[in-house]
N, C-alpha and C positions, 0 to 999 in steps of 0.2 A: 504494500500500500504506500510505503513511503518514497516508491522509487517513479508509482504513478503522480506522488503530489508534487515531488521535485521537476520532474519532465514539466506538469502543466505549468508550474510557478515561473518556469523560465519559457516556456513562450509567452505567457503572459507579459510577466516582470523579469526581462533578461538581465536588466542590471541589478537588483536587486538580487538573483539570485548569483550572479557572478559573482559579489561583495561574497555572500552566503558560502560560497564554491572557494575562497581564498584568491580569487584574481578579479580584479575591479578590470571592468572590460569599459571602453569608449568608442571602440572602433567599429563603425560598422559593418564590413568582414567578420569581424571577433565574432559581433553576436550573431551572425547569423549560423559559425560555425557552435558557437553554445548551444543554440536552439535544436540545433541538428543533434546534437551530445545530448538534449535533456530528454527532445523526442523518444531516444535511445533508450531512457533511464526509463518511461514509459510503456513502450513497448515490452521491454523484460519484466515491470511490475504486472503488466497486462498477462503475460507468458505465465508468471507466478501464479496469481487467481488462476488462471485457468488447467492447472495441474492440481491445484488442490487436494481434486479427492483421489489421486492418485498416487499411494505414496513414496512409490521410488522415482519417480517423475519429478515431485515436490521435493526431495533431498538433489536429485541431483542439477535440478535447477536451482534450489538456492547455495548449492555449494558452486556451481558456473560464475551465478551472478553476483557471490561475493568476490569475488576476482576483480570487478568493475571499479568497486570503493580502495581496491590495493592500488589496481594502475589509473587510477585518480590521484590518491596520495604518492605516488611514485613520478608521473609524469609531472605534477603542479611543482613538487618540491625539486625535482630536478631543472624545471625553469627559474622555480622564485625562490629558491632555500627553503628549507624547511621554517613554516610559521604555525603560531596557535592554532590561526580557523583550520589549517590541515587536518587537525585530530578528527576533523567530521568525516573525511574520507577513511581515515586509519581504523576510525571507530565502527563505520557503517561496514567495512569490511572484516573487522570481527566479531560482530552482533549477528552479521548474518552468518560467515561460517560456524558461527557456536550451535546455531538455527538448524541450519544442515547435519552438522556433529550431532546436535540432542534430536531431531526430531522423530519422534516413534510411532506407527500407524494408532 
């Protein structure tokens, strides 16, 4: 669910969610490739619900798409140094593979 509310917030409010994301974007290239990135984060939230009642479908999609919040924290910190708002990528990818690890039918 939180990867559908991130995708909408950033078509919505691209800059805002770019602050959100660890890199203040101005450019308009940037956001449109954000938009393209949050799309993304949507689509995979969309994939999630829809595995649900299936439950090796549901582990091994949320163990996929916590890989997205590593190489979020991986690529942002390798452009901008590692900063505080980073811990939201670092975080959202070990919330969800904990999700994947525990999750039991």
């Amino acid at each position: 669910m939180g990867l559908l509310g991130i995708g909408a917030g950033a078509v919505v409010a691209p800059r805002t969610m770019a602050k959100t994301f660890g890199v203040p974007v101005e450019d308009g290239a940037a956001l449109t490739y954000l938009r393209a990135a949050c799309v993304r984060d949507a689509i995979v939230g969309a994939l999630l619900l829809a595995v649900l009642d299936d439950d090796a479908a549901r582990r091994r999609a949320l163990a996929l798409s916590s890989l997205i919040g590593l190489a979020d924290a991986i690529v942002i910190a390798a452009g901008h140094g590692i900063r505080p708002s980073h811990a939201l990528h670092a975080s959202g990818f070990l919330a969800v593979a904990a999700l994947a690890l525990t999750d039991r039918p």
